[in-house]
PDB file of N, CA, C and O in Angstrom:
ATOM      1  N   UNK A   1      -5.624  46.786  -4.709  1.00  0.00           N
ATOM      2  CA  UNK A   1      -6.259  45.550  -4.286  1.00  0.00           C
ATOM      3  C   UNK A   1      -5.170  44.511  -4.011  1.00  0.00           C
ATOM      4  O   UNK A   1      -4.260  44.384  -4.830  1.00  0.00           O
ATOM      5  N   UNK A   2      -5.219  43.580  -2.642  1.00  0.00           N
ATOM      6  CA  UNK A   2      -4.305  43.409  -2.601  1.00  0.00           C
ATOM      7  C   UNK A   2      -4.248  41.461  -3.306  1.00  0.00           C
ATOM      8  O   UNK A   2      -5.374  41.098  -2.965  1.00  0.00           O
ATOM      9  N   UNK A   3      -3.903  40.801  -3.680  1.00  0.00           N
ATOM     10  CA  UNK A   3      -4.189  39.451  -4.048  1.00  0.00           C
ATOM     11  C   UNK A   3      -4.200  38.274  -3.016  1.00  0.00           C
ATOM     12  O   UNK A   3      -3.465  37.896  -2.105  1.00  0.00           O
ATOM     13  N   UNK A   4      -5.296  37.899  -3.545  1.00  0.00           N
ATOM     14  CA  UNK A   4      -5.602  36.440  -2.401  1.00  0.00           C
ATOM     15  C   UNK A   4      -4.134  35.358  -2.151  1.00  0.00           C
ATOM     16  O   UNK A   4      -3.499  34.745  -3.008  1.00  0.00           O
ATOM     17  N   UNK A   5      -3.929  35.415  -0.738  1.00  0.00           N
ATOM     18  CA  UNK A   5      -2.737  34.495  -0.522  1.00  0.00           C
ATOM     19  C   UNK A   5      -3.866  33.163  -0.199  1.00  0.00           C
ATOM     20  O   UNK A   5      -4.914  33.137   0.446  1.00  0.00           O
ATOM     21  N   UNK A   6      -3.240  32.273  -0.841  1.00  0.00           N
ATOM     22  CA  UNK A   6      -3.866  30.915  -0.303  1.00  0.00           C
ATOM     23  C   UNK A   6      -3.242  29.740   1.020  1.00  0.00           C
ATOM     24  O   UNK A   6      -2.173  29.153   0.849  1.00  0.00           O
ATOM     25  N   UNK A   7      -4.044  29.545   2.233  1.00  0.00           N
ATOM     26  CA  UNK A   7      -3.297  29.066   2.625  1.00  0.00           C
ATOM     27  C   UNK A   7      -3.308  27.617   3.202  1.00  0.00           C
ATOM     28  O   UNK A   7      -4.296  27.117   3.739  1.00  0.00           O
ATOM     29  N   UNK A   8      -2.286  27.089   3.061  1.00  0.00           N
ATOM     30  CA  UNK A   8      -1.921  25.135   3.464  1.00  0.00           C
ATOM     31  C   UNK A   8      -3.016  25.106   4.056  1.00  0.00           C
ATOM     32  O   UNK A   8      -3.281  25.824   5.020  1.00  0.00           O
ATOM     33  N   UNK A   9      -3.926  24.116   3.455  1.00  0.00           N
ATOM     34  CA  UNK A   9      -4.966  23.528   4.950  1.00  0.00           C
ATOM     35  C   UNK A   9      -3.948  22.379   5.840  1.00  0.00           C
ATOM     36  O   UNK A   9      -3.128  21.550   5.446  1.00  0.00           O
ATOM     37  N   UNK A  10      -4.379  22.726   7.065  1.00  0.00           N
ATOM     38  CA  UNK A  10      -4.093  21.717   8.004  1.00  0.00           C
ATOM     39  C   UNK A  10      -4.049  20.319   7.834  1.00  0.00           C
ATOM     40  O   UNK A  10      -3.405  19.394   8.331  1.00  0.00           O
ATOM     41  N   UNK A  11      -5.284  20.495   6.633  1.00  0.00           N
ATOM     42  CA  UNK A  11      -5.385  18.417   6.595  1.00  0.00           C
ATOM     43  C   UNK A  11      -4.782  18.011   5.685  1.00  0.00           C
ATOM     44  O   UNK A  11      -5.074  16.954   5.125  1.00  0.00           O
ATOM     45  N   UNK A  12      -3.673  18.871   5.294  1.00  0.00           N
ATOM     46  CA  UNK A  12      -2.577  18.519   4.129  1.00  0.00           C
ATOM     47  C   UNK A  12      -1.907  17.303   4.765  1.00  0.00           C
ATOM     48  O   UNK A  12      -2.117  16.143   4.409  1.00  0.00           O
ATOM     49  N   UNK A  13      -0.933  17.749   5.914  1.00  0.00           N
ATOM     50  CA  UNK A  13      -0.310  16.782   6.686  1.00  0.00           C
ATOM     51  C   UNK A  13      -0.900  15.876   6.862  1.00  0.00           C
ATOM     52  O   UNK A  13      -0.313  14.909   6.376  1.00  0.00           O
ATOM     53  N   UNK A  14      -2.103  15.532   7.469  1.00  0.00           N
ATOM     54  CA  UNK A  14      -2.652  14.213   7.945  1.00  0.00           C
ATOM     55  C   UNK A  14      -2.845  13.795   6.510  1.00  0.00           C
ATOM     56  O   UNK A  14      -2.199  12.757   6.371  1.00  0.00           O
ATOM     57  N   UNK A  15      -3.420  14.114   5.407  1.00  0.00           N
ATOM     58  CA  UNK A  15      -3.745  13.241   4.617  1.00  0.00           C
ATOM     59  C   UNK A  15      -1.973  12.375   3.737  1.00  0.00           C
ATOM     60  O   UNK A  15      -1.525  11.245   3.544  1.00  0.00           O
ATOM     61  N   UNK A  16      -1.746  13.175   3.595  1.00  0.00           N
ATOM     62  CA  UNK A  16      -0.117  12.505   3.495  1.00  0.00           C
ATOM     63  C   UNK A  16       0.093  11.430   4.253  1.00  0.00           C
ATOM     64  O   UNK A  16       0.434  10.409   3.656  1.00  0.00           O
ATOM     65  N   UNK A  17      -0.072  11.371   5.950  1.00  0.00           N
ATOM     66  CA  UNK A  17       0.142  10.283   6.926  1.00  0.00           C
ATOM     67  C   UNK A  17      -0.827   9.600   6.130  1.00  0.00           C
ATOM     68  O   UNK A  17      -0.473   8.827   5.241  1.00  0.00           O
ATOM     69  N   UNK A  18      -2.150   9.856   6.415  1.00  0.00           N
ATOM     70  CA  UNK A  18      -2.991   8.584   5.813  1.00  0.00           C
ATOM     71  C   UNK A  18      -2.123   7.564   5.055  1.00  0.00           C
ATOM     72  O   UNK A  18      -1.627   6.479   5.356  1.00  0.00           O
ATOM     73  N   UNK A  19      -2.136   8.486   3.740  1.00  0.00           N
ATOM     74  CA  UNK A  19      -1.556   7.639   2.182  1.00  0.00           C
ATOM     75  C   UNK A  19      -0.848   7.211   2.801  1.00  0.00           C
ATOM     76  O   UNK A  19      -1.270   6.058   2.879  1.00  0.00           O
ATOM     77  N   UNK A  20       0.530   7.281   3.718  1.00  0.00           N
ATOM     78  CA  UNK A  20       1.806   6.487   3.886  1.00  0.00           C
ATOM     79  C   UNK A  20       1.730   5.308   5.159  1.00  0.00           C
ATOM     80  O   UNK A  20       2.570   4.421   5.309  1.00  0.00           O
ATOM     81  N   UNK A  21       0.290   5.562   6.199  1.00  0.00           N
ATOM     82  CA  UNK A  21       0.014   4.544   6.350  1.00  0.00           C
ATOM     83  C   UNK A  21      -0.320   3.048   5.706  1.00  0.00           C
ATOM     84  O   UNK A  21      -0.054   1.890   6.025  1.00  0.00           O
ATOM     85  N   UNK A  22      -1.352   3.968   4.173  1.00  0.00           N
ATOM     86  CA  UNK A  22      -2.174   2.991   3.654  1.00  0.00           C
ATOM     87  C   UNK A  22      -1.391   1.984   2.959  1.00  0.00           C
ATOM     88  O   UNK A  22      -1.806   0.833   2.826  1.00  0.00           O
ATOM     89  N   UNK A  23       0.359   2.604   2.259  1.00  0.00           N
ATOM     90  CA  UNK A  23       1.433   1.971   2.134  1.00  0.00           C
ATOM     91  C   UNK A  23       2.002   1.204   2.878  1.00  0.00           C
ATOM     92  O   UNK A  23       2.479   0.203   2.343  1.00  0.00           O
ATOM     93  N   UNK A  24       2.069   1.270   3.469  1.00  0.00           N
ATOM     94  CA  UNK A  24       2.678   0.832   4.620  1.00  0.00           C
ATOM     95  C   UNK A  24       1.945  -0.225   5.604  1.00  0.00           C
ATOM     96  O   UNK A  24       2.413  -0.445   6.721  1.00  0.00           O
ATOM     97  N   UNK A  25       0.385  -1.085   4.983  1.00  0.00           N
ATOM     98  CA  UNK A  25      -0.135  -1.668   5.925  1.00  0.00           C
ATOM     99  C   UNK A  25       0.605  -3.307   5.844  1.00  0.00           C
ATOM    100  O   UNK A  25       1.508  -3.659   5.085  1.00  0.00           O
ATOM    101  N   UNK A  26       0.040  -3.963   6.671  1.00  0.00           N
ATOM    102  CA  UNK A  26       1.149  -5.731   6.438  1.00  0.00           C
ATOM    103  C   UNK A  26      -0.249  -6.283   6.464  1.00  0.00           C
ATOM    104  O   UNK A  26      -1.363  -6.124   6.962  1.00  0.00           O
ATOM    105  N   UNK A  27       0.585  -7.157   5.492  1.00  0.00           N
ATOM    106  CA  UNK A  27      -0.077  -8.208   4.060  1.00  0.00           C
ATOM    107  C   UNK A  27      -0.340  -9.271   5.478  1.00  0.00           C
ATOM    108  O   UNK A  27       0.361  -9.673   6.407  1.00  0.00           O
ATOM    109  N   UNK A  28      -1.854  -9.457   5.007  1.00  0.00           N
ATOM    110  CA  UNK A  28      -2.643 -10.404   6.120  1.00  0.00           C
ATOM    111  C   UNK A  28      -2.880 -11.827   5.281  1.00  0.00           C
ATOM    112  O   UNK A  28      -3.518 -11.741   4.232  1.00  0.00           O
ATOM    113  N   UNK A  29      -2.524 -12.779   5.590  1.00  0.00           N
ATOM    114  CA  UNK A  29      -2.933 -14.169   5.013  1.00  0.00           C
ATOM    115  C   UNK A  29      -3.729 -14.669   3.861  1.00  0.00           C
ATOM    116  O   UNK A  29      -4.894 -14.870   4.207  1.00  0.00           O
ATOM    117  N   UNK A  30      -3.561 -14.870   2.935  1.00  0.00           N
ATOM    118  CA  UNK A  30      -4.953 -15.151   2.274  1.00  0.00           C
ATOM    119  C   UNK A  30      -5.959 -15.981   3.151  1.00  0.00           C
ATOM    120  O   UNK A  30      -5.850 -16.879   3.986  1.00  0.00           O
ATOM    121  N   UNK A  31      -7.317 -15.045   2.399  1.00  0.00           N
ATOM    122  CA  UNK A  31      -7.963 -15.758   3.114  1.00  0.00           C
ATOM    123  C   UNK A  31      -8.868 -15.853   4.407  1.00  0.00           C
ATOM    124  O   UNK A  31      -9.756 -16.643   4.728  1.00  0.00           O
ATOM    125  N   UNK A  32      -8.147 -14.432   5.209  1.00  0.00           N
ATOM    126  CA  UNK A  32      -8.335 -13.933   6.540  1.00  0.00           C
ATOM    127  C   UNK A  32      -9.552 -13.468   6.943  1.00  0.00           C
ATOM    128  O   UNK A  32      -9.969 -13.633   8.089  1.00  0.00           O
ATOM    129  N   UNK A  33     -10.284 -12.772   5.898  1.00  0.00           N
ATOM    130  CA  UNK A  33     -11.609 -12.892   6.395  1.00  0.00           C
ATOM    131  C   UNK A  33     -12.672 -13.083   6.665  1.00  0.00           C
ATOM    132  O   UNK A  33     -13.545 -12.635   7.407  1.00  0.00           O
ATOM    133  N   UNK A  34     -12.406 -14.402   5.423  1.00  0.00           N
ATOM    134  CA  UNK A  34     -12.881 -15.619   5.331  1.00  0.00           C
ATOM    135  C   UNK A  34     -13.182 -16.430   6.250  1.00  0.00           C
ATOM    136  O   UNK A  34     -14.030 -17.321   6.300  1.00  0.00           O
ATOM    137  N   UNK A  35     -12.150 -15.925   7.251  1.00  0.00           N
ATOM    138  CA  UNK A  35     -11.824 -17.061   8.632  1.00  0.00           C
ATOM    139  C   UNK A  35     -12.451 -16.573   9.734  1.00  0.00           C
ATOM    140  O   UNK A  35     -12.886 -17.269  10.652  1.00  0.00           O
ATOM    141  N   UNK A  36     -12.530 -14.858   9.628  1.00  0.00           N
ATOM    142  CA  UNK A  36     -12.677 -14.473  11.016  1.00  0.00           C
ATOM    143  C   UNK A  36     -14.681 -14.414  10.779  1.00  0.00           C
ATOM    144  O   UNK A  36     -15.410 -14.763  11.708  1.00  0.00           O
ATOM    145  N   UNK A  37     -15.285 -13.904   9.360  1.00  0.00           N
ATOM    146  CA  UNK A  37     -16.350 -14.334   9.003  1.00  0.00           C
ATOM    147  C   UNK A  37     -16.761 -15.469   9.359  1.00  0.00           C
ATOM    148  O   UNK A  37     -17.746 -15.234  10.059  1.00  0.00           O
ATOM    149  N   UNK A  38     -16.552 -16.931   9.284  1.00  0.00           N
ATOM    150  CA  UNK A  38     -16.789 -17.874   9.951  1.00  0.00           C
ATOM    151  C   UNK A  38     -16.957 -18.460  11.376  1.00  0.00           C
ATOM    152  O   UNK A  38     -17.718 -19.257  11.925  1.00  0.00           O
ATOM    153  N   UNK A  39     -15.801 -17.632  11.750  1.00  0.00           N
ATOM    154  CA  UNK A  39     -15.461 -18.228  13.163  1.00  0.00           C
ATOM    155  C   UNK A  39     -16.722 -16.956  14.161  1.00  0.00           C
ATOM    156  O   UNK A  39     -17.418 -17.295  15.118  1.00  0.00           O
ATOM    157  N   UNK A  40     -16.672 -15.743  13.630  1.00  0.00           N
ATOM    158  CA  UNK A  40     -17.958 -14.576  14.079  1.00  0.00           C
ATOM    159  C   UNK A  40     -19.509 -15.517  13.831  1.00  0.00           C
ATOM    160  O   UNK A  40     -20.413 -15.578  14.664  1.00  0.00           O
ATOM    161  N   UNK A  41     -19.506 -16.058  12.741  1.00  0.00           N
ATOM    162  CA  UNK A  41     -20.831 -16.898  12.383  1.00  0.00           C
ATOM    163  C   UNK A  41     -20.753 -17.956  13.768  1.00  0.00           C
ATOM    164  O   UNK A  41     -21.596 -17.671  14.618  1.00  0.00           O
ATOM    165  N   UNK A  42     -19.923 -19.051  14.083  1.00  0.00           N
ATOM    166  CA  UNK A  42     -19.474 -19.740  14.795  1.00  0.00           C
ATOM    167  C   UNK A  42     -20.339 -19.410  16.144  1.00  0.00           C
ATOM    168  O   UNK A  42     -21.283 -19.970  16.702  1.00  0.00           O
ATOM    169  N   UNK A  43     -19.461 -18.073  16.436  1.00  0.00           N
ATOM    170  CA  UNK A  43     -19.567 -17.411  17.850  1.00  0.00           C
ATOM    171  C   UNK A  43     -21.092 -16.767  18.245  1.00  0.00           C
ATOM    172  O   UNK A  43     -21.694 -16.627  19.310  1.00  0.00           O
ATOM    173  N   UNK A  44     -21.401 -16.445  16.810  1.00  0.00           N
ATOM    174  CA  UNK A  44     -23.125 -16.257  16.811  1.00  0.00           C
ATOM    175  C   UNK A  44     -23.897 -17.113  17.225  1.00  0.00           C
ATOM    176  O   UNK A  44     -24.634 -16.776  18.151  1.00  0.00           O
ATOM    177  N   UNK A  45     -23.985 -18.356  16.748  1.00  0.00           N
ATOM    178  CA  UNK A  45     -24.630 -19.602  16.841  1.00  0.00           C
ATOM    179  C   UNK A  45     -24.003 -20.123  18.077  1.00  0.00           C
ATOM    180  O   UNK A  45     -25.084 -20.516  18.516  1.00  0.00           O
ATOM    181  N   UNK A  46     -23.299 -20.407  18.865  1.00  0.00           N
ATOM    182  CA  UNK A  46     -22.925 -20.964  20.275  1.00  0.00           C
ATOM    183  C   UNK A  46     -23.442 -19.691  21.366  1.00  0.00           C
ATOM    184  O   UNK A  46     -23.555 -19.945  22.565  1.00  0.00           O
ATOM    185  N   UNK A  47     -23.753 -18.246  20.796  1.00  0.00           N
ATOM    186  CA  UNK A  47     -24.267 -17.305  21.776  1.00  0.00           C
ATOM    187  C   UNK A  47     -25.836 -17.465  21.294  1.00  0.00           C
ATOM    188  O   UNK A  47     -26.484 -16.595  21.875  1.00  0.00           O
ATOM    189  N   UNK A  48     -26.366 -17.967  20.758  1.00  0.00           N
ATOM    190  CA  UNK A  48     -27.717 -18.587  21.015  1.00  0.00           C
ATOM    191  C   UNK A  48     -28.225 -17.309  19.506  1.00  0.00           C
ATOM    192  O   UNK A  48     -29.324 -16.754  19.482  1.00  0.00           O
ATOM    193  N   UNK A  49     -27.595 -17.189  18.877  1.00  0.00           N
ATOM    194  CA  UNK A  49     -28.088 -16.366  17.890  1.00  0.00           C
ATOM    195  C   UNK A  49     -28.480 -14.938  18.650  1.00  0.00           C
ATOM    196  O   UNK A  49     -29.604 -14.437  18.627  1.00  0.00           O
ATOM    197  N   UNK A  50     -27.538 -14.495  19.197  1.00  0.00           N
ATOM    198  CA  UNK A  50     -28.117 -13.073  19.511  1.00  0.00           C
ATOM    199  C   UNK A  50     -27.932 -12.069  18.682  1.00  0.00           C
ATOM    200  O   UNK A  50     -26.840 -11.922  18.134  1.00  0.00           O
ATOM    201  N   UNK A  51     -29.093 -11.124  18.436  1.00  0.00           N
ATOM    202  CA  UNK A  51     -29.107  -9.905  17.877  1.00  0.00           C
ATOM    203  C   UNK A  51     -28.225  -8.544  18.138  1.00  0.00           C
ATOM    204  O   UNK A  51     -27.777  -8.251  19.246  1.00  0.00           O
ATOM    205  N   UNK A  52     -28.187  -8.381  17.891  1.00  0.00           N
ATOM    206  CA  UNK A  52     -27.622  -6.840  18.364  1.00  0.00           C
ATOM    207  C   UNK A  52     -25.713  -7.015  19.095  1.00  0.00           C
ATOM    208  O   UNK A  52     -25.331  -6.348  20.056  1.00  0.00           O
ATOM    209  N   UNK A  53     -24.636  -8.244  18.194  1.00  0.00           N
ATOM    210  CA  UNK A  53     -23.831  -8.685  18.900  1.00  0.00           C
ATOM    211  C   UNK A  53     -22.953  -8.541  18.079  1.00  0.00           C
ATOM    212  O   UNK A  53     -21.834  -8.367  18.561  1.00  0.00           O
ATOM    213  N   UNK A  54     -23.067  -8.549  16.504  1.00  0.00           N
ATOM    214  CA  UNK A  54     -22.621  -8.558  15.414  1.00  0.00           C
ATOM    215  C   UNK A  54     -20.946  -8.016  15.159  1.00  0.00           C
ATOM    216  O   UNK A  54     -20.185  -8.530  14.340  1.00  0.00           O
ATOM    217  N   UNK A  55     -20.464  -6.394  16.440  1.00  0.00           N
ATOM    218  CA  UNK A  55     -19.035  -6.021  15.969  1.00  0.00           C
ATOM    219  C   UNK A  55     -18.687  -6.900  17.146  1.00  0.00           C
ATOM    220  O   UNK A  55     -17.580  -7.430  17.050  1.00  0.00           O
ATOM    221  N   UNK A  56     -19.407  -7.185  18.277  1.00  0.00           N
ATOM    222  CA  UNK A  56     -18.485  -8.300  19.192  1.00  0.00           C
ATOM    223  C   UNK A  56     -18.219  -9.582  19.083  1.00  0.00           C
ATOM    224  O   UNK A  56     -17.410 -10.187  19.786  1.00  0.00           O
ATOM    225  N   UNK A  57     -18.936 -10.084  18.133  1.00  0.00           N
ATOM    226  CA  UNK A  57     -18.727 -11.051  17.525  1.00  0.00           C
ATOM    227  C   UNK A  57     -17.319 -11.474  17.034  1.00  0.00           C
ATOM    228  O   UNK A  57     -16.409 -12.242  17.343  1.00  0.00           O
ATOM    229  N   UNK A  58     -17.741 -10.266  15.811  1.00  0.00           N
ATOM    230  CA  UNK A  58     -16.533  -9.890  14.812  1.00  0.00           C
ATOM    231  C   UNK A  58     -15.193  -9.681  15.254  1.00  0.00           C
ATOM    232  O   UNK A  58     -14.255 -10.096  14.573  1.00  0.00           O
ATOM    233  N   UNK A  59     -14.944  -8.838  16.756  1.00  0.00           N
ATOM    234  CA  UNK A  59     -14.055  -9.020  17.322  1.00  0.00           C
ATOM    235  C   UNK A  59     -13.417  -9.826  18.038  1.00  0.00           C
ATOM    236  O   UNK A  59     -12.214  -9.840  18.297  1.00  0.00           O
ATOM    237  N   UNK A  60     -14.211 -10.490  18.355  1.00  0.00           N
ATOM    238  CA  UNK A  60     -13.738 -11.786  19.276  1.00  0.00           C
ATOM    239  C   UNK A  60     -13.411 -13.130  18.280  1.00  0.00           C
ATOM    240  O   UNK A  60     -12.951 -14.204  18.668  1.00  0.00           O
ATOM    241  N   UNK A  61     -13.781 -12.764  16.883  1.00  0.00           N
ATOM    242  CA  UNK A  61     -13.604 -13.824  15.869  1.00  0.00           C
ATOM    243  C   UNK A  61     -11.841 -13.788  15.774  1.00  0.00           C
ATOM    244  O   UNK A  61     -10.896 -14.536  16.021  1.00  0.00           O
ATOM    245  N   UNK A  62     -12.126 -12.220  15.177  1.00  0.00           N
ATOM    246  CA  UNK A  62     -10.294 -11.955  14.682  1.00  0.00           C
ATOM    247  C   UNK A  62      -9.653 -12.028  15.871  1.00  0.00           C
ATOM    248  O   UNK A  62      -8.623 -12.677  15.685  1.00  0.00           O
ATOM    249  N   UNK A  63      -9.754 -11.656  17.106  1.00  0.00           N
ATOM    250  CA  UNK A  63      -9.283 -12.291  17.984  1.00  0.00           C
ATOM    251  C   UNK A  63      -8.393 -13.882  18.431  1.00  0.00           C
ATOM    252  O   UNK A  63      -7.254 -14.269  18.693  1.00  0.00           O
ATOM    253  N   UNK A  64     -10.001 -14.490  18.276  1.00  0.00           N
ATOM    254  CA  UNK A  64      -9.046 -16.288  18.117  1.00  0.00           C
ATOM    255  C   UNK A  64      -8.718 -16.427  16.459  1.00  0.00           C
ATOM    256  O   UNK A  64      -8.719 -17.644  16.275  1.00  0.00           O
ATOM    257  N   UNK A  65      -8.433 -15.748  15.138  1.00  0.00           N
ATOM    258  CA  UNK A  65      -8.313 -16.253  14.385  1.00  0.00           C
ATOM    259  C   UNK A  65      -6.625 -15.907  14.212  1.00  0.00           C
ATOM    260  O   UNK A  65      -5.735 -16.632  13.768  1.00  0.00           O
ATOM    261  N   UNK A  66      -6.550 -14.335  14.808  1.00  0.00           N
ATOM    262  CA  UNK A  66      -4.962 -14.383  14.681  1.00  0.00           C
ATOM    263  C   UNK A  66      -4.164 -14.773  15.968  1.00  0.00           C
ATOM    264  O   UNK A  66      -2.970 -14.487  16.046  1.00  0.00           O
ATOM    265  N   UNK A  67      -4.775 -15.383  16.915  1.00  0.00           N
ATOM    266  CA  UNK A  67      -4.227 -16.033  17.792  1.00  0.00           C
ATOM    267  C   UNK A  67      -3.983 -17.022  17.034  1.00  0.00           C
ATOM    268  O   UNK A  67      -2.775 -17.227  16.917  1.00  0.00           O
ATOM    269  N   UNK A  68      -4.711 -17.795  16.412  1.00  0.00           N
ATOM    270  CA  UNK A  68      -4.390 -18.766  15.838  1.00  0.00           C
ATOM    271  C   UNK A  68      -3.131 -18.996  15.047  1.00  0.00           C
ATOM    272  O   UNK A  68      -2.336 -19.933  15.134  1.00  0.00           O
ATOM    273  N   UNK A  69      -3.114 -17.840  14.178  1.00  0.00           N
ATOM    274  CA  UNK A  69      -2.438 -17.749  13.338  1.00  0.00           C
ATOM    275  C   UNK A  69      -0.796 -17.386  13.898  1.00  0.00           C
ATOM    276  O   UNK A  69       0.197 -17.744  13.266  1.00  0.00           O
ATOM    277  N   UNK A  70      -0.739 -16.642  15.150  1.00  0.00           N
ATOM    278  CA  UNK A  70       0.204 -16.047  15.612  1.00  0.00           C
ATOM    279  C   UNK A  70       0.961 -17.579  16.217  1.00  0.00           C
ATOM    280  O   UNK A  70       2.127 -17.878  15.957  1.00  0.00           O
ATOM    281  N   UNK A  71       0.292 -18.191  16.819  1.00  0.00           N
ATOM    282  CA  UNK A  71       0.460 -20.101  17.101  1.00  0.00           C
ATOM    283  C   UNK A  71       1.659 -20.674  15.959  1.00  0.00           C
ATOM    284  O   UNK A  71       2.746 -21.250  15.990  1.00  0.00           O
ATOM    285  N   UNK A  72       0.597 -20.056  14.843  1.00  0.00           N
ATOM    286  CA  UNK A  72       1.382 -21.393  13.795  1.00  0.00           C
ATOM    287  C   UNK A  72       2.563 -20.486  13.545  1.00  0.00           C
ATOM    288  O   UNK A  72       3.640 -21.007  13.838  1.00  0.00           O
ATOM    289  N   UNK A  73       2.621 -19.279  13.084  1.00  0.00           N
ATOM    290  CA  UNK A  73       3.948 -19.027  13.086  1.00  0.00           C
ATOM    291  C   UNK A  73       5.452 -19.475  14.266  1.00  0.00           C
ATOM    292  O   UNK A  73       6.647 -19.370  13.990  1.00  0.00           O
ATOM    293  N   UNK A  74       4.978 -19.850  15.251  1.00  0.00           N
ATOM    294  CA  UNK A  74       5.467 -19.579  16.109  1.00  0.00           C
ATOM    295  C   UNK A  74       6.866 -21.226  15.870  1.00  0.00           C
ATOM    296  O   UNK A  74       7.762 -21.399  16.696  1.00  0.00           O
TER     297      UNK A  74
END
């Protein structure tokens, strides 16, 4: 009988990348989503309260919020 070889799964590698992404992410402002939450609320209420708008919102929040932010560093 011969014995079970076991072998590397594939998602060995990627999960490694993951973790050393997840190390590796940059430290966002205090505070940040605090801002882009608001400014999405903001963008809700000047688009007349529409339904169904909620991740474009959200994107267009963080959008002007790290524009903003990219400003003041500057």
């Amino acid at each position: 009988m011969k014995p079970k070889i076991k072998k590397q799964s594939a998602a060995r590698p990627k999960a490694r990348d993951a973790e050393r992404s997840l190390t590796n992410t940059i430290k966002l402002p205090e505070g940040i989503w605090e801002r882009i939450s608001l400014k999405a609320f903001e963008l809700w209420r000047e688009r007349g309260c529409r339904e169904g708008y909620a991740l474009q919102d959200w994107l267009d929040a963080k959008g002007v919020v790290m524009g903003e932010i990219h400003e003041a560093r500057e």
